[in-house]
C-alpha positions as CSV (number, residue, x, y, z in Angstrom):
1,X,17.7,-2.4,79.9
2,X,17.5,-4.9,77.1
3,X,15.2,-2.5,74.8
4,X,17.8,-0.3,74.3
5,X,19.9,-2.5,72.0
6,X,16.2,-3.2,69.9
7,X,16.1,0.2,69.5
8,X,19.4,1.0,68.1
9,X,19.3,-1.9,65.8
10,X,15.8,-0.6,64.6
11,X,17.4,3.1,64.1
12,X,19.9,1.4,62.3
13,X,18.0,-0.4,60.3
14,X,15.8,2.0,59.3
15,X,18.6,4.2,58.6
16,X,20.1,1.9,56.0
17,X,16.7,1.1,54.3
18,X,15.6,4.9,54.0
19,X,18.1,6.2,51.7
20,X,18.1,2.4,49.5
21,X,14.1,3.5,49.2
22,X,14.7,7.1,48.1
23,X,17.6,6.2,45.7
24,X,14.8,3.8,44.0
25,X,12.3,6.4,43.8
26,X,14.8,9.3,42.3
27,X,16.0,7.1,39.7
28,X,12.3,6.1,38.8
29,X,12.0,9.7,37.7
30,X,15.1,9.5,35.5
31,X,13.5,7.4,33.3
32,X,12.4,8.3,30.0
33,X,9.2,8.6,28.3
34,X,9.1,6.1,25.5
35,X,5.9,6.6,23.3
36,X,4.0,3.5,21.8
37,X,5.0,2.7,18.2
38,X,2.7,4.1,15.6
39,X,1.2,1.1,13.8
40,X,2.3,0.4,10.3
41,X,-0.3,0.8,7.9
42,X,-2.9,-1.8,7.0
43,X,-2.3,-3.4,3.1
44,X,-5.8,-5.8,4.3
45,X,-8.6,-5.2,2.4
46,X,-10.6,-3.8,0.9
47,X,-9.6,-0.1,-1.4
48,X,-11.5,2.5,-3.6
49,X,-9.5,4.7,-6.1
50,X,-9.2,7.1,-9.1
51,X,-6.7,6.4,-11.4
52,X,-4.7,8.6,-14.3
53,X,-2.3,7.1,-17.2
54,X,-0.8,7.8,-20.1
55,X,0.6,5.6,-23.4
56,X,3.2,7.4,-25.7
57,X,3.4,5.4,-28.0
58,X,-0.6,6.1,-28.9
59,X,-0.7,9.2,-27.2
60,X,-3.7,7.7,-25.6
61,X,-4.5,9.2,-21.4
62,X,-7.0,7.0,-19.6
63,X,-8.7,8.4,-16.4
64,X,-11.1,6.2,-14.2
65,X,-12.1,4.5,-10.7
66,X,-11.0,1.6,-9.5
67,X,-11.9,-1.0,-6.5
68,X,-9.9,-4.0,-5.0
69,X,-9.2,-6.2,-2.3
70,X,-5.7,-7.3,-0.4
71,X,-4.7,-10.4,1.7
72,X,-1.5,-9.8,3.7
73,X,0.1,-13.4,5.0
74,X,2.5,-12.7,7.9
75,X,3.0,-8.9,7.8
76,X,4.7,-9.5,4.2
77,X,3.1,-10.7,1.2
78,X,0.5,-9.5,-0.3
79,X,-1.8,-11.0,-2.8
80,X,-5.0,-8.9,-4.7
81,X,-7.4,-8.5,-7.1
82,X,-8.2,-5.2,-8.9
83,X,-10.6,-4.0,-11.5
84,X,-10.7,-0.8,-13.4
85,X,-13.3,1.3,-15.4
86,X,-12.3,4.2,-17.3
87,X,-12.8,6.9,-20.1
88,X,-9.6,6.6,-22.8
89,X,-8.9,9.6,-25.0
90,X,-6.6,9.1,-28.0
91,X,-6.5,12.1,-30.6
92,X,-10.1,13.3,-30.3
93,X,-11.7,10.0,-30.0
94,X,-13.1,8.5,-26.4
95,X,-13.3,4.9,-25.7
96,X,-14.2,2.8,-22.6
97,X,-12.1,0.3,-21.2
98,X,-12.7,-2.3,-18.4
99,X,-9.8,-4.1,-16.9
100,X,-9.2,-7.4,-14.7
101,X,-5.7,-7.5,-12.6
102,X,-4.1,-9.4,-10.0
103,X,-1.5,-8.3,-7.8
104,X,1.4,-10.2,-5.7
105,X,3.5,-8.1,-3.8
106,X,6.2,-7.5,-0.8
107,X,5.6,-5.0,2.6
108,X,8.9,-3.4,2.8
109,X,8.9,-1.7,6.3
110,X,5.4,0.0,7.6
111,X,4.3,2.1,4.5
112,X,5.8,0.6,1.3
113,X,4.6,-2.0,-1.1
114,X,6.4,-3.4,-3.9
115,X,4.1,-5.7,-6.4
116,X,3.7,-7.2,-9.4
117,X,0.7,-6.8,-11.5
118,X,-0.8,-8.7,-14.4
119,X,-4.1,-9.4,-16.2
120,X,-6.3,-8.4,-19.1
121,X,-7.7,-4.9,-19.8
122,X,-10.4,-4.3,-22.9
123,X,-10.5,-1.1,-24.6
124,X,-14.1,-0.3,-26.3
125,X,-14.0,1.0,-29.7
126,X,-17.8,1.7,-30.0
127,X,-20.2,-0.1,-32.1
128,X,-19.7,-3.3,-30.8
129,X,-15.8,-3.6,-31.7
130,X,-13.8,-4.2,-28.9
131,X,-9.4,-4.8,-28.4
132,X,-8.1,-7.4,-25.4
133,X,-4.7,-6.5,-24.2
134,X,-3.0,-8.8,-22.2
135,X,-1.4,-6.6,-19.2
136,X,1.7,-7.4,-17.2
137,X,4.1,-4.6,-14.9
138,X,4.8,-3.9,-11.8
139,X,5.0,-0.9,-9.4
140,X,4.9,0.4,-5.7
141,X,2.9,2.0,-3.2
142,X,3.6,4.0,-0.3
143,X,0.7,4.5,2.6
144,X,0.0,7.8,3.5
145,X,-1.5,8.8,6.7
146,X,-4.1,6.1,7.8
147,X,-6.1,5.4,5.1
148,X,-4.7,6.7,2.1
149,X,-1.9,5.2,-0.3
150,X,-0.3,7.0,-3.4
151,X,0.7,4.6,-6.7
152,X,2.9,4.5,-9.6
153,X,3.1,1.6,-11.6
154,X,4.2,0.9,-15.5
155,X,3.2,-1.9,-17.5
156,X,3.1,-3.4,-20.9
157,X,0.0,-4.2,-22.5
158,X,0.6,-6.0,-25.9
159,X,-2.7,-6.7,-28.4
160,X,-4.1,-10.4,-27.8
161,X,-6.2,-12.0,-30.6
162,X,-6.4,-11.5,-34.2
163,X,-7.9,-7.9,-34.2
164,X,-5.9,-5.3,-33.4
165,X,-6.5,-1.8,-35.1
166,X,-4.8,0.7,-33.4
167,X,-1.8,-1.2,-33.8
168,X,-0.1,-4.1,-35.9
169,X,-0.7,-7.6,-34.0
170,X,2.3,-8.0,-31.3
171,X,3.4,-4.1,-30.5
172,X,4.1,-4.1,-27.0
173,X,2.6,-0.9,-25.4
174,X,4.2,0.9,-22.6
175,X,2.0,2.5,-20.1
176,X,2.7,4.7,-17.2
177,X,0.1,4.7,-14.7
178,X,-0.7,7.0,-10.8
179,X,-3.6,6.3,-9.0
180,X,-4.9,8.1,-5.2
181,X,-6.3,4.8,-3.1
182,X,-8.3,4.9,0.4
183,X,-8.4,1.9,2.2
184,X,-11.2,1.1,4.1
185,X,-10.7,0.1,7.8
């Protein structure tokens, strides 16, 4: 009988293929779980804050809001714009100030930002008197959970113009600056 030999060969065959087939399948199972990378967080945009800082050299603490926008090119520079309106308080007198900045910056890994930061910032004395400090500093950023970034930044303002009466013309004014920012998505 000829189908005895098919037979055989098909046994064998089988018999070879069988345990190829289950060695595939146990070592699927041997794999691990590797879970999805958690995005880095998103710079782009648009952001709302409250800000907090403090000059020593006037003894002068500023509190306020700000709002600003980002543009991230390739995952790694950042470029902004920012403005600021606050309340001042120097020795028992309050003031307004409004200020104007622009930002230029580096992403270091998923949650960190490095920048420089300059512009203008005036200080409202009341009664229609008014200083201009030009504004230039840098600081850093660190994005915390997925909307919210923490900042601390210093600068130095120094008294533009020929008015300057909280201080002689040319002081340069340190000033040490936090703010809490949430992004919007």
């Amino acid at each position: 009988m000829k189908l005895k030999p098919i037979v055989i060969g098909l046994a064998a065959a089988v018999a070879i293929a069988v345990p190829a087939s289950a060695t595939d399948l146990f070592m699927a199972d041997q794999t691990q779980y590797v879970a999805p990378a958690e995005p880095g967080f998103d710079w782009q945009g648009f952001y709302v804050g409250v800000y907090g800082s403090h000059i020593p050299v006037l003894g002068e603490t500023a509190v306020g809001k700000l709002v600003g926008g980002n543009i991230v090119l390739n995952d790694l520079i950042l470029f902004g714009a920012e403005a600021r309106v606050g309340a001042v308080f120097d020795n028992g007198s309050n003031y307004s100030e409004v200020a104007a900045l622009g930002r230029a910056g580096v992403i270091l890994g998923d949650r960190v930002l490095l920048y420089a930061i300059g512009g203008v910032d005036r200080l409202h004395l009341g009664g229609g008197s008014y200083v201009v400090y030009s504004v230039i500093g840098g600081g850093g950023e660190v994005g915390l959970g997925e909307n919210w970034s923490a900042r601390a930044e210093v600068t130095r303002q120094e008294c533009i113009g020929t008015i300057c009466p909280l201080l002689p013309l040319g002081t340069q004014i340190i000033r040490f600056a936090g703010a809490a920012i949430w992004h919007f998505d």
